[in-house]
PDB file of N, CA, C and O in Angstrom:
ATOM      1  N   UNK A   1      37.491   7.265 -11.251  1.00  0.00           N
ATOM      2  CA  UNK A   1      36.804   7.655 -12.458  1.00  0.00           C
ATOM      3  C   UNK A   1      35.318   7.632 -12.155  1.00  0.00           C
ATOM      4  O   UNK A   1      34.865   6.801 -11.368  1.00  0.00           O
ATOM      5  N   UNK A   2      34.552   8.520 -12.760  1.00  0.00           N
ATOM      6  CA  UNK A   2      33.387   8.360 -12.161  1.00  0.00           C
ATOM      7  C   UNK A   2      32.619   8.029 -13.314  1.00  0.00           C
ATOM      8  O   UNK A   2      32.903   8.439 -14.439  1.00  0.00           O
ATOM      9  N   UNK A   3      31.466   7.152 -13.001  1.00  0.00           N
ATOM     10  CA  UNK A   3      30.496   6.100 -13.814  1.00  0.00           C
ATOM     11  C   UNK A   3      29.922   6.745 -15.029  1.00  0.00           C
ATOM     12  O   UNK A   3      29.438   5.959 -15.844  1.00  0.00           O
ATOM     13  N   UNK A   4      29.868   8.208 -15.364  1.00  0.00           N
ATOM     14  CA  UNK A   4      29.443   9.017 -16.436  1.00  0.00           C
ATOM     15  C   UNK A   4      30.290   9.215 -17.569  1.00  0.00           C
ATOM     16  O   UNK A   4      30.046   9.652 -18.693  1.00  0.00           O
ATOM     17  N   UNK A   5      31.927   8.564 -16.730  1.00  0.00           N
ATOM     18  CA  UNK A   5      32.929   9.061 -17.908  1.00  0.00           C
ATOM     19  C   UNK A   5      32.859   7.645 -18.580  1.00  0.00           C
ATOM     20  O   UNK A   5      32.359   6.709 -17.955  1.00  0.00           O
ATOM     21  N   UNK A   6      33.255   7.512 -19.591  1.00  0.00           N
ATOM     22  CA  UNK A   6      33.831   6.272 -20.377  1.00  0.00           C
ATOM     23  C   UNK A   6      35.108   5.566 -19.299  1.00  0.00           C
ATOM     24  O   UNK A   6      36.071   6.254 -18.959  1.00  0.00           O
ATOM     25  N   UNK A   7      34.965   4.315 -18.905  1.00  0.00           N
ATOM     26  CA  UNK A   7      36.077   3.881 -18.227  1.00  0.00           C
ATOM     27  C   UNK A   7      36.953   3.379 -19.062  1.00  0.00           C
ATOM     28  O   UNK A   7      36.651   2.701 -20.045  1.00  0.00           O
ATOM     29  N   UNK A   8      38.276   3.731 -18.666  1.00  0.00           N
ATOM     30  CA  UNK A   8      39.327   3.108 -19.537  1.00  0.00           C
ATOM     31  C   UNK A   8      40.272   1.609 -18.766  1.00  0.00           C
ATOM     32  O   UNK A   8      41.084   0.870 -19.322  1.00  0.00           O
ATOM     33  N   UNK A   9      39.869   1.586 -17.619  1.00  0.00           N
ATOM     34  CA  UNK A   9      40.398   0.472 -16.729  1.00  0.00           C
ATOM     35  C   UNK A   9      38.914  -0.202 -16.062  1.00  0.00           C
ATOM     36  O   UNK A   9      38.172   0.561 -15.443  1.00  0.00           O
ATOM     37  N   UNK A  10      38.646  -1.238 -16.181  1.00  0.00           N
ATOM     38  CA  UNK A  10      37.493  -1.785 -15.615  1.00  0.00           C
ATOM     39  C   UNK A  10      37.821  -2.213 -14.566  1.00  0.00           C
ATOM     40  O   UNK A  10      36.913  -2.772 -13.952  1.00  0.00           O
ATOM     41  N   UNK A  11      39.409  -2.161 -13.777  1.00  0.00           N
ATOM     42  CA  UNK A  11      39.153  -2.568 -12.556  1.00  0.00           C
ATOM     43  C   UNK A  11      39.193  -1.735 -11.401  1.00  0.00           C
ATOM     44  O   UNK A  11      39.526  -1.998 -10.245  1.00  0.00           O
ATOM     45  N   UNK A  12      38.615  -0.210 -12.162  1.00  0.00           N
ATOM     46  CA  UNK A  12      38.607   0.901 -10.580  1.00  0.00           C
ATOM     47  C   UNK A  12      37.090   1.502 -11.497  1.00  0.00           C
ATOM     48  O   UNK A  12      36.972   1.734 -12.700  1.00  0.00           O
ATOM     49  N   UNK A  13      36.629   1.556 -10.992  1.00  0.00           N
ATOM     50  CA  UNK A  13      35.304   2.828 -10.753  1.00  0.00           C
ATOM     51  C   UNK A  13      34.921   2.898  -9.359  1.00  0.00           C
ATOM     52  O   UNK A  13      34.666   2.124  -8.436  1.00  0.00           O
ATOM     53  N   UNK A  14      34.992   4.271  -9.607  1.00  0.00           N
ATOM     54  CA  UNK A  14      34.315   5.542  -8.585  1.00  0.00           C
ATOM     55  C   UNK A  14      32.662   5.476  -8.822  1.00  0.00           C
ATOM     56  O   UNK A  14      32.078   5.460  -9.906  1.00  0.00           O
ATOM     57  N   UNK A  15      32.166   5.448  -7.663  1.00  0.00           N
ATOM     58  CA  UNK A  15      30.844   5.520  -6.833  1.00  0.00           C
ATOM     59  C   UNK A  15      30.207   7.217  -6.679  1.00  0.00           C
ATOM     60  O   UNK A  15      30.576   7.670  -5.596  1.00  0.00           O
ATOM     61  N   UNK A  16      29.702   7.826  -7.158  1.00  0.00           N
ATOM     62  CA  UNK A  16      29.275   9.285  -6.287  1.00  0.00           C
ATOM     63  C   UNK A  16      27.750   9.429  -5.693  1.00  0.00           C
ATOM     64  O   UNK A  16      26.719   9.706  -6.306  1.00  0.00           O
ATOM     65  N   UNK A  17      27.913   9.196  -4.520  1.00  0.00           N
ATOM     66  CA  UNK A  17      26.495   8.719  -4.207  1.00  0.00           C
ATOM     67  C   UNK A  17      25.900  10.146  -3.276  1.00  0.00           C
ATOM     68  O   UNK A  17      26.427  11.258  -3.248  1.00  0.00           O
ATOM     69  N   UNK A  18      24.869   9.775  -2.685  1.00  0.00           N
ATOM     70  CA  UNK A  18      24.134  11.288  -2.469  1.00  0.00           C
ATOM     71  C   UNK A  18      24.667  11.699  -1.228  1.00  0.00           C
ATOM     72  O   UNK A  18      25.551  10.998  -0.735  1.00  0.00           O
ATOM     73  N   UNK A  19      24.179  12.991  -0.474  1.00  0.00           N
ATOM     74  CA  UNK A  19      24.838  13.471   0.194  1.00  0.00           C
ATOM     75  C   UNK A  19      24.750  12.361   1.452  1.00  0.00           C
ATOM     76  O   UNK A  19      25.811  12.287   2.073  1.00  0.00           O
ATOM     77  N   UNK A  20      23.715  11.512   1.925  1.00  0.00           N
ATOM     78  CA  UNK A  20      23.490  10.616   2.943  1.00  0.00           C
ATOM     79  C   UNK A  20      24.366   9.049   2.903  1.00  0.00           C
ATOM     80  O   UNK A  20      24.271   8.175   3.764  1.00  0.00           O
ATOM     81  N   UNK A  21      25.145   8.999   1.764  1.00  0.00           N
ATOM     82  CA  UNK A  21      25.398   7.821   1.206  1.00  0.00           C
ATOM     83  C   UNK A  21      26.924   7.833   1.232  1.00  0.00           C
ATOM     84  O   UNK A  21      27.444   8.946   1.150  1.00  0.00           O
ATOM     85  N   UNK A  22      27.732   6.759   1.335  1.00  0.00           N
ATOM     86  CA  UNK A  22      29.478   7.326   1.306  1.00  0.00           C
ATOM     87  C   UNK A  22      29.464   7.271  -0.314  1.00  0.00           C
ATOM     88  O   UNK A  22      28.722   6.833  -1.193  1.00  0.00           O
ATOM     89  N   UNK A  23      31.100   8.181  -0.189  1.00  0.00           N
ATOM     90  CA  UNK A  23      31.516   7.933  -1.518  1.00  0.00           C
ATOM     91  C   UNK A  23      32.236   6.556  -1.739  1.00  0.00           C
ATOM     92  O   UNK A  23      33.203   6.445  -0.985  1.00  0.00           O
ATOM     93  N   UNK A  24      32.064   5.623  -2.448  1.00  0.00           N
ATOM     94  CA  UNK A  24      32.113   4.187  -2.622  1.00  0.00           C
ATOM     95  C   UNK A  24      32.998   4.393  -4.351  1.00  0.00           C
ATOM     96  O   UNK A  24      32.715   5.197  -5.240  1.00  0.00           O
ATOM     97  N   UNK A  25      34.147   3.288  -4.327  1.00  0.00           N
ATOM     98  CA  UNK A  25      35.359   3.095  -5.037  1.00  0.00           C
ATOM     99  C   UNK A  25      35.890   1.422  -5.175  1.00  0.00           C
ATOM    100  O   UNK A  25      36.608   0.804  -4.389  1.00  0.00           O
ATOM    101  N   UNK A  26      35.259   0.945  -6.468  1.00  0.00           N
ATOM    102  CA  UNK A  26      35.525  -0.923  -6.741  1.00  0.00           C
ATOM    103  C   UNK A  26      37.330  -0.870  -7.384  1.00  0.00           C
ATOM    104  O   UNK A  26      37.664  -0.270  -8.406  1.00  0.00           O
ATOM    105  N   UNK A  27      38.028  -1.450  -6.710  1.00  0.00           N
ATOM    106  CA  UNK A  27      39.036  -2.064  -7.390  1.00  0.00           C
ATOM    107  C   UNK A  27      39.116  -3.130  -7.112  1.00  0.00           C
ATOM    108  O   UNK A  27      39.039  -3.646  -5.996  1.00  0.00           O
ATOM    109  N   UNK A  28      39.347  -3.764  -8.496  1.00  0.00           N
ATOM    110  CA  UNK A  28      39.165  -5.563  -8.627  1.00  0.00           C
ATOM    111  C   UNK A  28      38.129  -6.402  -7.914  1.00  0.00           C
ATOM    112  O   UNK A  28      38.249  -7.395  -7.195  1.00  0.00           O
ATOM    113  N   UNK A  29      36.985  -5.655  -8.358  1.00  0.00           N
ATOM    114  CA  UNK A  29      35.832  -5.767  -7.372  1.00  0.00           C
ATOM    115  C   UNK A  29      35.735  -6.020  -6.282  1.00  0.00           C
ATOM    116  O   UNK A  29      35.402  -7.160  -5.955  1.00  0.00           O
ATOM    117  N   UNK A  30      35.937  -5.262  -5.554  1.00  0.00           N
ATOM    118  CA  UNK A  30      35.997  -5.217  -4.027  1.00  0.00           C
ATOM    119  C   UNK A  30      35.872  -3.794  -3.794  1.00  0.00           C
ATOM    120  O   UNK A  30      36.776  -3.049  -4.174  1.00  0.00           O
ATOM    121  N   UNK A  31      34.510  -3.186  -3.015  1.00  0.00           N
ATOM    122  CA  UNK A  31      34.149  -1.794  -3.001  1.00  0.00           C
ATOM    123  C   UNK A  31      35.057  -0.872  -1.592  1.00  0.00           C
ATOM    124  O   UNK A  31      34.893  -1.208  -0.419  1.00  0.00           O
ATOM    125  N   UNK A  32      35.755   0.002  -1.904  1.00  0.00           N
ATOM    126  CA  UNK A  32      35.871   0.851  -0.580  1.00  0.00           C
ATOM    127  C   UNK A  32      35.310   1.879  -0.676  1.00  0.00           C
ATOM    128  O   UNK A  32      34.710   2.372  -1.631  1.00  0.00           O
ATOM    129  N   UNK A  33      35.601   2.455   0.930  1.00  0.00           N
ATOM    130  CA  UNK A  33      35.072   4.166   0.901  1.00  0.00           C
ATOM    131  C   UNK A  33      35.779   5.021   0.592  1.00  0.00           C
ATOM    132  O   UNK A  33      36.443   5.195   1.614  1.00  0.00           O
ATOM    133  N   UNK A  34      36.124   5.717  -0.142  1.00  0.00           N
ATOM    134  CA  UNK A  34      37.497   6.704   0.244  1.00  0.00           C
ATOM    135  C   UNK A  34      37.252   7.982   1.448  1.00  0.00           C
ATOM    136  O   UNK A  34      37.766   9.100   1.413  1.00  0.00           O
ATOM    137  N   UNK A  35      36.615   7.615   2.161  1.00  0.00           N
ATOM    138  CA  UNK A  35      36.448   8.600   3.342  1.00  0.00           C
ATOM    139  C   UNK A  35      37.957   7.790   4.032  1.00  0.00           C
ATOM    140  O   UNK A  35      38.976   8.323   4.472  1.00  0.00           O
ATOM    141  N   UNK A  36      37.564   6.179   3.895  1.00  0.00           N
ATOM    142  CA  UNK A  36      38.914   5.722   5.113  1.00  0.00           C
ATOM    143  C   UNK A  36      40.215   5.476   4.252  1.00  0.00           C
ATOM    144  O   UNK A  36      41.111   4.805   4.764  1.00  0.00           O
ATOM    145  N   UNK A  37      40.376   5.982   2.967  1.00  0.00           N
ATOM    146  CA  UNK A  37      41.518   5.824   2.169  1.00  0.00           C
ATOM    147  C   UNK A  37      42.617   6.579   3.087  1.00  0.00           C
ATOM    148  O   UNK A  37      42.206   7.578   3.678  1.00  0.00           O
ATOM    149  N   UNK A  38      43.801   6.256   3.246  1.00  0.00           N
ATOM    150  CA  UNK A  38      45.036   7.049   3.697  1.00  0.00           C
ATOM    151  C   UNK A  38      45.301   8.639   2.034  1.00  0.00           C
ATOM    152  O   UNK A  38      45.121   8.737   0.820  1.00  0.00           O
ATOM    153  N   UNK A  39      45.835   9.529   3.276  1.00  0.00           N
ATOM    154  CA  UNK A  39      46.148  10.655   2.162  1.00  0.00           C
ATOM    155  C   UNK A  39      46.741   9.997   0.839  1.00  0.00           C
ATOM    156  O   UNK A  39      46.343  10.293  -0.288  1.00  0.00           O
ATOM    157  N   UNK A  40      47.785   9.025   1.124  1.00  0.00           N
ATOM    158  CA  UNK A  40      48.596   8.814  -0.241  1.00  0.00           C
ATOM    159  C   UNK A  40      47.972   7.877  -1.199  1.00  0.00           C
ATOM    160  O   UNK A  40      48.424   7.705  -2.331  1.00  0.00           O
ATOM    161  N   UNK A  41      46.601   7.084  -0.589  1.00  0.00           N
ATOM    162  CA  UNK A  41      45.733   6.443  -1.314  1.00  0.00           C
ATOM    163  C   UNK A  41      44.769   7.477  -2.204  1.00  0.00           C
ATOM    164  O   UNK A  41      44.070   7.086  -3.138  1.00  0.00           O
ATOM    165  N   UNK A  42      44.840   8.674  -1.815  1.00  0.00           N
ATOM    166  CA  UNK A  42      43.773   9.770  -2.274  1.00  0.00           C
ATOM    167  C   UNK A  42      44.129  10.787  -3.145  1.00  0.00           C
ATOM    168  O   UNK A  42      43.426  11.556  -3.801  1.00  0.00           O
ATOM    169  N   UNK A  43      45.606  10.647  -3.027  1.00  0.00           N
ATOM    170  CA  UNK A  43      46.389  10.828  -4.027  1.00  0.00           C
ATOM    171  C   UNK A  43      46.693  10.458  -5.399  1.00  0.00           C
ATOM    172  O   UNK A  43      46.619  11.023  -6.490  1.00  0.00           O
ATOM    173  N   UNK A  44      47.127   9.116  -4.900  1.00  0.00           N
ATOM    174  CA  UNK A  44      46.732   8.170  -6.082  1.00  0.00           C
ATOM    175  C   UNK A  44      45.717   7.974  -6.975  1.00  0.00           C
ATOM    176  O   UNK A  44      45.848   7.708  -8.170  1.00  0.00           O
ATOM    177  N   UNK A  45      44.382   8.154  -6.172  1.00  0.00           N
ATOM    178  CA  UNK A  45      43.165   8.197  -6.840  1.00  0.00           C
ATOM    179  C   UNK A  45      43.360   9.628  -7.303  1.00  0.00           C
ATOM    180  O   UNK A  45      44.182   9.379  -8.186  1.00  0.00           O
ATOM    181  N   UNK A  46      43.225  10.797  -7.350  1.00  0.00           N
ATOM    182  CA  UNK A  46      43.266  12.048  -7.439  1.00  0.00           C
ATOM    183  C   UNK A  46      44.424  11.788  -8.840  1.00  0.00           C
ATOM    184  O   UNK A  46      44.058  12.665  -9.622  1.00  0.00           O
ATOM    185  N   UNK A  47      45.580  11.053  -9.504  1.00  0.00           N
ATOM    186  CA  UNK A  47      46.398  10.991 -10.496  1.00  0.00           C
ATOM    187  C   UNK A  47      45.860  10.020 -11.232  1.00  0.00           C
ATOM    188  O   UNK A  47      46.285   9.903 -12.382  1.00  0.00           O
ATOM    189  N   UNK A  48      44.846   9.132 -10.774  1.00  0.00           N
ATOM    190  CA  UNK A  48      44.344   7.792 -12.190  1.00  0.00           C
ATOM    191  C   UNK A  48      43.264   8.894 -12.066  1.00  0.00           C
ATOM    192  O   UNK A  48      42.791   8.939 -13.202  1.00  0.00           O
ATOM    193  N   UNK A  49      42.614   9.808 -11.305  1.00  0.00           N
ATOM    194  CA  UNK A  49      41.252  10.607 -12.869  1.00  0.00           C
ATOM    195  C   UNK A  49      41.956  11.678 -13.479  1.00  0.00           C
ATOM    196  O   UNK A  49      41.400  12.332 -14.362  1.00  0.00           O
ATOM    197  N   UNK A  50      43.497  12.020 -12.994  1.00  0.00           N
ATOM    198  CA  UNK A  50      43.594  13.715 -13.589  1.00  0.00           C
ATOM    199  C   UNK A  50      44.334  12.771 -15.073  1.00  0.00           C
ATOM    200  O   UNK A  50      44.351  13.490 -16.072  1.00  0.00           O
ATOM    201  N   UNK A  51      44.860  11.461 -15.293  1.00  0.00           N
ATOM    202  CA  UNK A  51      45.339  11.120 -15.849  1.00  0.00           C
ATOM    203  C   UNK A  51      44.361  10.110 -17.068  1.00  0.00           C
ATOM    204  O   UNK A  51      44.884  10.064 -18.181  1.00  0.00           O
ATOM    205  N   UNK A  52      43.330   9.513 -16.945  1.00  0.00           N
ATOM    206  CA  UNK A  52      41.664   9.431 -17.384  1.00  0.00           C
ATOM    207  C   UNK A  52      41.282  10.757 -18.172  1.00  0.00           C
ATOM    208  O   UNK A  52      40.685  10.773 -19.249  1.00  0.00           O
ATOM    209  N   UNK A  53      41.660  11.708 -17.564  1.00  0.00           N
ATOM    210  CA  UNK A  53      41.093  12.864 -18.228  1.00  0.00           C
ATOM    211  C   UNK A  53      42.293  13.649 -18.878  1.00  0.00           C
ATOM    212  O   UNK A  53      41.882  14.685 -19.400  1.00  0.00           O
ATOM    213  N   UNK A  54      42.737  13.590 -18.920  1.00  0.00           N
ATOM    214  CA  UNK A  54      44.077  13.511 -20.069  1.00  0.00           C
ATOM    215  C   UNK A  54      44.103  12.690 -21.184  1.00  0.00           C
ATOM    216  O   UNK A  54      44.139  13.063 -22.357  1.00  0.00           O
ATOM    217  N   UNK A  55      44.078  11.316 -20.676  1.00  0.00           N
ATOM    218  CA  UNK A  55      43.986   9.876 -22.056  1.00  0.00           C
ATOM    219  C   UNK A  55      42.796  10.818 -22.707  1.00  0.00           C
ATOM    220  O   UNK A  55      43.114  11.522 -23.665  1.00  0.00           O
ATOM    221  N   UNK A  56      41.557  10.855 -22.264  1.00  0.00           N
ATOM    222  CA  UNK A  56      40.405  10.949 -22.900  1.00  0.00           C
ATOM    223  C   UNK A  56      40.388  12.527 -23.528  1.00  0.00           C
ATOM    224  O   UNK A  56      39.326  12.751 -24.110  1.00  0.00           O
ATOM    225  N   UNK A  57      41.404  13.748 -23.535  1.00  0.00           N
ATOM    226  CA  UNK A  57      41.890  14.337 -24.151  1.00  0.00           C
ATOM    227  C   UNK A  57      42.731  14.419 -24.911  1.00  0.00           C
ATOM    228  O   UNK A  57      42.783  15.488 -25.520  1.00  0.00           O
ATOM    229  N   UNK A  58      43.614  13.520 -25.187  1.00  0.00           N
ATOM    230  CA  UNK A  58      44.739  12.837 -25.911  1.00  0.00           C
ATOM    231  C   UNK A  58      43.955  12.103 -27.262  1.00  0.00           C
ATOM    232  O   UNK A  58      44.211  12.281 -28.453  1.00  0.00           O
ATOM    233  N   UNK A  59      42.949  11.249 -26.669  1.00  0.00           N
ATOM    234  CA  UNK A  59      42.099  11.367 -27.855  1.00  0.00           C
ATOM    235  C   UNK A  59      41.197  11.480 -28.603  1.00  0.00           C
ATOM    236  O   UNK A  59      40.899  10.658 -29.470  1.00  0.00           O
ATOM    237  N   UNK A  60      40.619  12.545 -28.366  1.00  0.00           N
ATOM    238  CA  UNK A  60      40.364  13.581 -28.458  1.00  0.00           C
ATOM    239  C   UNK A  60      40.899  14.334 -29.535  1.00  0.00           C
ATOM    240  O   UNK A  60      40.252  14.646 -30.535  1.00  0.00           O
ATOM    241  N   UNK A  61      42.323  14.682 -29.279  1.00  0.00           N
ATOM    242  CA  UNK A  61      43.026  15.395 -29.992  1.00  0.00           C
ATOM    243  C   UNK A  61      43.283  14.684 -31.113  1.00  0.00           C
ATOM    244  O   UNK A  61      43.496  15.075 -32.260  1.00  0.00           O
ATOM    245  N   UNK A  62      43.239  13.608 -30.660  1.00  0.00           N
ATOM    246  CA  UNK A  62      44.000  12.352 -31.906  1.00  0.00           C
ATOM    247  C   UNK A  62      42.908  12.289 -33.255  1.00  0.00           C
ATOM    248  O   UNK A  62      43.322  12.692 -34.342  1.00  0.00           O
ATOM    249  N   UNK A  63      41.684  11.833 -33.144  1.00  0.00           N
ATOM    250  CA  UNK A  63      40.634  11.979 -33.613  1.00  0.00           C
ATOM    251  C   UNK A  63      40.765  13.236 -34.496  1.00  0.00           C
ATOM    252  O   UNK A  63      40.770  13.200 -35.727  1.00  0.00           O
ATOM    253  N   UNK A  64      40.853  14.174 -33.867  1.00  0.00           N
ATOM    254  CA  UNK A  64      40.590  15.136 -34.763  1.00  0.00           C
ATOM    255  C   UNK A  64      42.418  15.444 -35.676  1.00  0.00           C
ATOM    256  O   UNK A  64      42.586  16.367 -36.473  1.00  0.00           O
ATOM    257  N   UNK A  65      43.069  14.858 -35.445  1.00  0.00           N
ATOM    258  CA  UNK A  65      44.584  15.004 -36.214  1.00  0.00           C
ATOM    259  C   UNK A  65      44.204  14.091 -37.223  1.00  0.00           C
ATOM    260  O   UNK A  65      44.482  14.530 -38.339  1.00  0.00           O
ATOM    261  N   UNK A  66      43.426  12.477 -37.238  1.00  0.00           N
ATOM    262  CA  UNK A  66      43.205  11.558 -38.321  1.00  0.00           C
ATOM    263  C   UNK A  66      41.849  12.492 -39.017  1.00  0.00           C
ATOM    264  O   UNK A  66      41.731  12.691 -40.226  1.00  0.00           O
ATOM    265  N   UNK A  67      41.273  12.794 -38.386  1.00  0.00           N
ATOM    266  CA  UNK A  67      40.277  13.573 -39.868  1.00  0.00           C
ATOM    267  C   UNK A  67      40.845  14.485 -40.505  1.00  0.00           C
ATOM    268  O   UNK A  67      40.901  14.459 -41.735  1.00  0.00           O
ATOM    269  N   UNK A  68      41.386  15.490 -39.748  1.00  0.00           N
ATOM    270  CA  UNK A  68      42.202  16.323 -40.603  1.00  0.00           C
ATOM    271  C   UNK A  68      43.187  16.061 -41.574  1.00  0.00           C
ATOM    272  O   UNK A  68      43.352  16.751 -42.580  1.00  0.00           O
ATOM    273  N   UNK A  69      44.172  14.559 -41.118  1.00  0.00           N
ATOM    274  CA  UNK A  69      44.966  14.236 -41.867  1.00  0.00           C
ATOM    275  C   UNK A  69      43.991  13.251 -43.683  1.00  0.00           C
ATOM    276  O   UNK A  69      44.410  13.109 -44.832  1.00  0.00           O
ATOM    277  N   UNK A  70      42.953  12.922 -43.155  1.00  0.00           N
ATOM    278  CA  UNK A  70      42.636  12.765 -43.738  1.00  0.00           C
ATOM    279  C   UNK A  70      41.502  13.145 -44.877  1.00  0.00           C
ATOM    280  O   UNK A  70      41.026  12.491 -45.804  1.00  0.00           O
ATOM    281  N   UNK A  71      41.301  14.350 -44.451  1.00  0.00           N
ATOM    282  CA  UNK A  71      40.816  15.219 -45.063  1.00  0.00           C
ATOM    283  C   UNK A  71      41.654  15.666 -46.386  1.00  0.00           C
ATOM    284  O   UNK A  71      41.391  15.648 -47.588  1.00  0.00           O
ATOM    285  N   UNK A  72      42.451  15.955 -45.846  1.00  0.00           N
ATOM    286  CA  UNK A  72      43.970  16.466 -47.001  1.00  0.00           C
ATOM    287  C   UNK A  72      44.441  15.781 -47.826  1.00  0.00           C
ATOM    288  O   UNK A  72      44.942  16.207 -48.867  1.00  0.00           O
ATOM    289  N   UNK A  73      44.309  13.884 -47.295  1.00  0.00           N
ATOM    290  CA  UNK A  73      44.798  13.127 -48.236  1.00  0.00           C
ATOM    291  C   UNK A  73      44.412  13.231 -49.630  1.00  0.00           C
ATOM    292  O   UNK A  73      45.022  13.368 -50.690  1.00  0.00           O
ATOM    293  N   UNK A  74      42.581  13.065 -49.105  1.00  0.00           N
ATOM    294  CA  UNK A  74      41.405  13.195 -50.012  1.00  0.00           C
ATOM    295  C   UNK A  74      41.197  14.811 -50.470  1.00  0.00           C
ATOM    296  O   UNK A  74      40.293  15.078 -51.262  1.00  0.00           O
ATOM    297  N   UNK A  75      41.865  15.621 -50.063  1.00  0.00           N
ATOM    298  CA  UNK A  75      42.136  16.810 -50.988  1.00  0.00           C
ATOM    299  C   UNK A  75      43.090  16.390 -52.577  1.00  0.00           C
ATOM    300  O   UNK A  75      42.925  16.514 -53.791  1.00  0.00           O
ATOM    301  N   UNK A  76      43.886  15.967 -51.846  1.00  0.00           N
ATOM    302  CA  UNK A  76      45.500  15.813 -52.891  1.00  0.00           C
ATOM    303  C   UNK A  76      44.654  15.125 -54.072  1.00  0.00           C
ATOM    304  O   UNK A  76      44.340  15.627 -55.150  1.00  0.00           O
ATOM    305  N   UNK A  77      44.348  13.739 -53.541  1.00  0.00           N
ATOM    306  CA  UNK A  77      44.132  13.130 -54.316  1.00  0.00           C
ATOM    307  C   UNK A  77      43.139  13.357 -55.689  1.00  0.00           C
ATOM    308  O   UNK A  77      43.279  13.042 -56.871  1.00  0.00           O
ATOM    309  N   UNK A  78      42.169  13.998 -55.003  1.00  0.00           N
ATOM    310  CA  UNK A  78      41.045  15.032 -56.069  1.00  0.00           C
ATOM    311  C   UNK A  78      41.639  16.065 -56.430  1.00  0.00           C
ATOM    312  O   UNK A  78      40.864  16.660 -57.179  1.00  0.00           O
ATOM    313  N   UNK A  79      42.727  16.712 -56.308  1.00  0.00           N
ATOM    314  CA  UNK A  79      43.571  17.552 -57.206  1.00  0.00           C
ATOM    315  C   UNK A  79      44.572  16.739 -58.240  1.00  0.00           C
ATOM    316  O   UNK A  79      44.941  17.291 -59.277  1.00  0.00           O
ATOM    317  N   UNK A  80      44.943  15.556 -57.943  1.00  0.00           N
ATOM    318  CA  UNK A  80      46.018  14.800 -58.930  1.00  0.00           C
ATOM    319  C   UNK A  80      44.712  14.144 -59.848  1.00  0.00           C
ATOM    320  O   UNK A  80      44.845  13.920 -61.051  1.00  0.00           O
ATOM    321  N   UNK A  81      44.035  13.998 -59.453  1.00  0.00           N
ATOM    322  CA  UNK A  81      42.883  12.979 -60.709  1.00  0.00           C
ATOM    323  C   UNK A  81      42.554  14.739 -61.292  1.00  0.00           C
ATOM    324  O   UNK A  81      43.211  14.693 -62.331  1.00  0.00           O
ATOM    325  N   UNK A  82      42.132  15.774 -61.264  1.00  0.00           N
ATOM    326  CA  UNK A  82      41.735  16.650 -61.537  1.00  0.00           C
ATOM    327  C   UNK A  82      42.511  16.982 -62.778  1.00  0.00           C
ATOM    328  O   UNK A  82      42.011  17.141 -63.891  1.00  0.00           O
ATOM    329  N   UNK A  83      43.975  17.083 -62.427  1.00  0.00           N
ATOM    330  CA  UNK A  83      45.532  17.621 -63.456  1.00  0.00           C
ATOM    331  C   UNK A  83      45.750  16.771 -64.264  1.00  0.00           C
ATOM    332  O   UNK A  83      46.525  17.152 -65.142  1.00  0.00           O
ATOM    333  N   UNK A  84      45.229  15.253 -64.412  1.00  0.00           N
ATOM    334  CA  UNK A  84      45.122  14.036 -65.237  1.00  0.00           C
ATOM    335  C   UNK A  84      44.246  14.217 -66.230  1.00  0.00           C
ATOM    336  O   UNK A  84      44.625  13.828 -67.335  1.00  0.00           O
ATOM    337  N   UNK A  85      42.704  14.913 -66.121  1.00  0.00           N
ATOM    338  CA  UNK A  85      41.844  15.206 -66.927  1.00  0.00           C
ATOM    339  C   UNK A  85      42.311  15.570 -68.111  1.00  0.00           C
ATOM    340  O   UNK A  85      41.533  15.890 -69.010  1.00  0.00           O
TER     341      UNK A  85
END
């Protein structure tokens, strides 16, 4: 995950450092490079951000289903006090 997104696990952040600098990765505080990660370690990393960025579209979506839902409530309800008048 990289340091700009909102982290949802505090025990992995991603490092993106400049072109002279490695790319640097803390889990459970303890920093690696992923230059020396094995493929299936890079993998893994490559499914906790495509999956980070999913959660953080999930809600996303969610957010906007509770305003909407609640938008409507507070419709109804100002139509039933309205028909009471």
């Amino acid at each position: 995950m990289l340091q700009s997104q909102p982290t949802l696990n505090s025990n992995l952040k991603e490092t993106v450092m400049s072109k002279n600098e490695k790319n640097l990765i803390t889990v459970n505080d303890i920093e690696y490079n992923i230059e020396d990660m094995t493929d299936a370690q890079k993998t893994m990393l490559n499914h906790i951000n495509d999956l980070d960025r999913k959660l953080g579209s999930a809600q996303f979506n969610l957010d906007q289903l509770n305003v909407g839902r609640d938008a409507f409530v507070k419709m109804l309800a100002e139509s039933l006090e309205q028909t009471e008048d």
